[in-house]
C-alpha positions as CSV (number, residue, x, y, z in Angstrom):
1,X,0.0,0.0,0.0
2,X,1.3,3.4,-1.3
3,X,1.6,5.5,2.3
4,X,2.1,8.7,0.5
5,X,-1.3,10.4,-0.1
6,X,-2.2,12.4,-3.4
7,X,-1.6,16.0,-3.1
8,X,-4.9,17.2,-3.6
9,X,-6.6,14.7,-0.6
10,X,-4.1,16.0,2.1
11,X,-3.9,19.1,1.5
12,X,-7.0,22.1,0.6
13,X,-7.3,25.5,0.0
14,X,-9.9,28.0,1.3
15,X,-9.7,31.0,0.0
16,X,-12.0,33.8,2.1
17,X,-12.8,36.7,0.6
18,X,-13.6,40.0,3.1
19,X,-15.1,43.6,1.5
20,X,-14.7,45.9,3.7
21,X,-16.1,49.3,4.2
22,X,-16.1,51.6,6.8
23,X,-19.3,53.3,5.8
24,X,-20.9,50.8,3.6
25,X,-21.7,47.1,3.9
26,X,-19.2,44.5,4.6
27,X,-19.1,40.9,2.8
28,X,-17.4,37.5,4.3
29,X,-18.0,34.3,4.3
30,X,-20.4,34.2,7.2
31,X,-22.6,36.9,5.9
32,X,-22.8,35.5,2.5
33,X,-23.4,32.0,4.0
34,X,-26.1,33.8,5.8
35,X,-27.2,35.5,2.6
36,X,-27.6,32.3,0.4
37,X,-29.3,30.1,3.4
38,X,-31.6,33.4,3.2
39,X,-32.2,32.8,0.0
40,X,-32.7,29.4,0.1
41,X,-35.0,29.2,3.2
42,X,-36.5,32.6,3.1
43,X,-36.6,32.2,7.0
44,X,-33.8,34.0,9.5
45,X,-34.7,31.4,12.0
46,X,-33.6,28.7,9.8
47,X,-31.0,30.3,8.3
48,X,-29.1,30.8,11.7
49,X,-30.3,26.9,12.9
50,X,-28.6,25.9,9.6
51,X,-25.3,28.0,10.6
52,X,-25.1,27.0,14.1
53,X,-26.1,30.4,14.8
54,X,-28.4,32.2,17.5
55,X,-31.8,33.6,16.1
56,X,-30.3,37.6,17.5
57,X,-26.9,37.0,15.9
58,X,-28.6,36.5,12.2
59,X,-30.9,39.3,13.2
60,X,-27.8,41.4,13.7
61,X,-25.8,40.6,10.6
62,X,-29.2,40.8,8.4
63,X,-29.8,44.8,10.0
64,X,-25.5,45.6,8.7
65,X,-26.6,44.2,5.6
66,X,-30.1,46.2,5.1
67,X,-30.5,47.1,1.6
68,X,-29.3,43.8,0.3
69,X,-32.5,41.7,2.6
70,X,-35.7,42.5,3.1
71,X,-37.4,41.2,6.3
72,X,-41.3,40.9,6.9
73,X,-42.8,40.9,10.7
74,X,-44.1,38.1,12.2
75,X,-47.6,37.1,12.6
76,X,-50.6,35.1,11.5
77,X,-48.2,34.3,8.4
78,X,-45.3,34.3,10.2
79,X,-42.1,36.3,9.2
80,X,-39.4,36.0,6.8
81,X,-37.0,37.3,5.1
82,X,-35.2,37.7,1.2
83,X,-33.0,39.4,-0.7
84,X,-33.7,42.3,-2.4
85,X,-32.7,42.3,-6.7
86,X,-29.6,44.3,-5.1
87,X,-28.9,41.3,-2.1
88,X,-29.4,38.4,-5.2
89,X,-26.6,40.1,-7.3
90,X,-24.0,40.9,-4.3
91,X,-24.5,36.9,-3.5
92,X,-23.7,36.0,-6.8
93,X,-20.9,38.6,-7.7
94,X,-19.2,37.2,-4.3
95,X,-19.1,34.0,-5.7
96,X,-17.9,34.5,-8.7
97,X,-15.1,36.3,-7.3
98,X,-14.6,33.1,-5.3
99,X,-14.8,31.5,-8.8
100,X,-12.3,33.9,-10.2
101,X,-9.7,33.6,-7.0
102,X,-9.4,29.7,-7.1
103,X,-9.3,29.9,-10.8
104,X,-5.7,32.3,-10.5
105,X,-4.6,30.5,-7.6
106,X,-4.7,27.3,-9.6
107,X,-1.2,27.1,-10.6
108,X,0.4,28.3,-7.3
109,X,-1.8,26.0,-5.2
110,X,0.0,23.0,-7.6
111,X,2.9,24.2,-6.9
112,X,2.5,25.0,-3.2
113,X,0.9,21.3,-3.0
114,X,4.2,19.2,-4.5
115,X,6.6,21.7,-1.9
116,X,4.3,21.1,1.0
117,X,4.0,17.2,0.0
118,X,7.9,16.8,-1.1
């Protein structure tokens, strides 16, 4: 049995992406996780039981991130929430720049992975 593992099963890259602003809204990967379960679910309470997260701590992220969700009050219908047309196309510009990054890092991360591996 070969004891030496393929490069690309003992090693992984994560690339995370931040936008930062000191004004204006700020992106990372735990917002836009929160974002796409959002989307998915339409419910904050879900969204933050699929995270691991507390109900308040979604409901803090979502008001730092107001123009790109809309939430609805609770009530005989119950609440929810989505994303706005502006919210749908931050989502999937951040992942395409996700896209993009792993695409140039491609070559490196080959690299990196035979020095790292030996």
């Amino acid at each position: 049995m070969n004891s030496k593992a393929k490069p690309d099963a003992a090693l992984s890259l994560h690339l995370r992406l931040r936008v930062k602003g000191a004004e204006k809204i700020a992106l990372g990967p735990g917002k836009v996780e929160l974002l796409a379960l959002l989307a998915e679910t339409g419910s904050i309470s879900e969204s933050a039981k699929r995270m691991g997260m507390s109900y308040m701590k979604a409901w803090t992220l979502i008001q730092s991130m107001k123009p790109l969700v809309q939430t609805t009050r609770g009530g005989e219908s119950g609440g929810g929430a989505k994303l706005t047309e502006m919210g749908s196309k931050a989502l999937a510009l951040y992942r395409k720049m996700e896209q993009d990054s792993q695409r140039a890092c491609r070559a490196s991360w080959a690299k990196m992975q035979k020095l790292l591996q030996g």
